[in-house]
N, C-alpha and C positions, 0 to 999 in steps of 0.2 A: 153293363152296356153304357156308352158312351151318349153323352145328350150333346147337344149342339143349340148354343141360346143367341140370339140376337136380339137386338132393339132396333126401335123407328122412332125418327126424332119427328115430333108434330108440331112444333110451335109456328110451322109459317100454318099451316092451319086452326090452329086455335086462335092464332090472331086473328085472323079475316074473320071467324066467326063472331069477335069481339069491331070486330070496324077498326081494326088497325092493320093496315097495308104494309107499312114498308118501315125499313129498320130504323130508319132518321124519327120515325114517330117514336119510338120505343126508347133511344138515348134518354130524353129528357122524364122519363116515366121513372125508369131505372133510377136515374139521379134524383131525384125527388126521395126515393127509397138505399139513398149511400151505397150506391152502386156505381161508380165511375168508368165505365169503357168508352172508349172511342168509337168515332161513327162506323167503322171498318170492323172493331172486334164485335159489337153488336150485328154488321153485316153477315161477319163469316158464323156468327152464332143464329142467326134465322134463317141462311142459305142452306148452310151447312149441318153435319150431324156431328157435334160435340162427343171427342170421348172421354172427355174430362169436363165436369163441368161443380164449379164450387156451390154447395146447398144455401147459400147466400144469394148465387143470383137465380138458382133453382124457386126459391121460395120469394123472390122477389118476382119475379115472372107469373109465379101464381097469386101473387096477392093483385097484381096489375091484370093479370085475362081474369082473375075469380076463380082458377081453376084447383087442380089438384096435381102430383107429379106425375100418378096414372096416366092423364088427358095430356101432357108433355110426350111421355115414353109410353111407348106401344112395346111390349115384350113380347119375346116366342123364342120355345121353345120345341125341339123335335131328337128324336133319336136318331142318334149319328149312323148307326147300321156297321155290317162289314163293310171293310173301304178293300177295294178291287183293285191287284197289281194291274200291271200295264201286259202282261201277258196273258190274262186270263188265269192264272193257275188258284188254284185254292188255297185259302188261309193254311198257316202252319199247325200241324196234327197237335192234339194235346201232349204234354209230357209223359204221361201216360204209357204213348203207343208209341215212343221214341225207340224202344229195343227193338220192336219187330222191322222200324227202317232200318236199321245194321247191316252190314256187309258182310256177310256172309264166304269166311276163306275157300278158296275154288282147291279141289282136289285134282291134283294132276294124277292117273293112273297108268301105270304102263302099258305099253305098246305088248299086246300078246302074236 
């Protein structure tokens, strides 16, 4: 069975909880800890949900809220299920029972 995982990016929450509002605060935090981005990459990194993000500024964000990467990333996971055509029809039969779908030759018989 197929899983299906996501994440949730929480750092505009973990800041508030820490008394830091808005990303212009967090620039000079960063820098302090040799992290150089600009006011804008710092924005689009507390608006936004990173899917890439380097374990440098990972670990510099928790040593600035005191957090951990858990209290950053929220994970989940769920099983993917059957995924449904668009006609309703059923999944494809096992291999299995592929001979008994076969066509069958039609016997033409004479006219008596």
């Amino acid at each position: 069975m197929k899983r299906k995982v996501g994440y949730t990016w929480r750092l505009r929450e973990v800041m508030a909880q820490h008394q830091v509002f808005t990303a212009t605060e967090l620039v000079p935090l960063l820098r302090e800890r040799g992290i150089d981005l600009s006011a804008s990459q710092v924005h689009r990194l507390v608006s936004g949900t990173p899917e890439r993000l380097s374990l440098q500024i990972m670990a510099a964000l928790c040593d600035i809220l005191s957090c951990t990467p858990a209290d950053l990333v929220a994970t989940s996971a769920e099983n993917a299920g059957v995924r449904k055509t668009a006609t309703g029809d059923l999944p494809a039969p096992p291999v299995d029972n592929i001979a008994k779908l076969r066509p069958r030759p039609a016997r033409i018989l004479p006219e008596a």
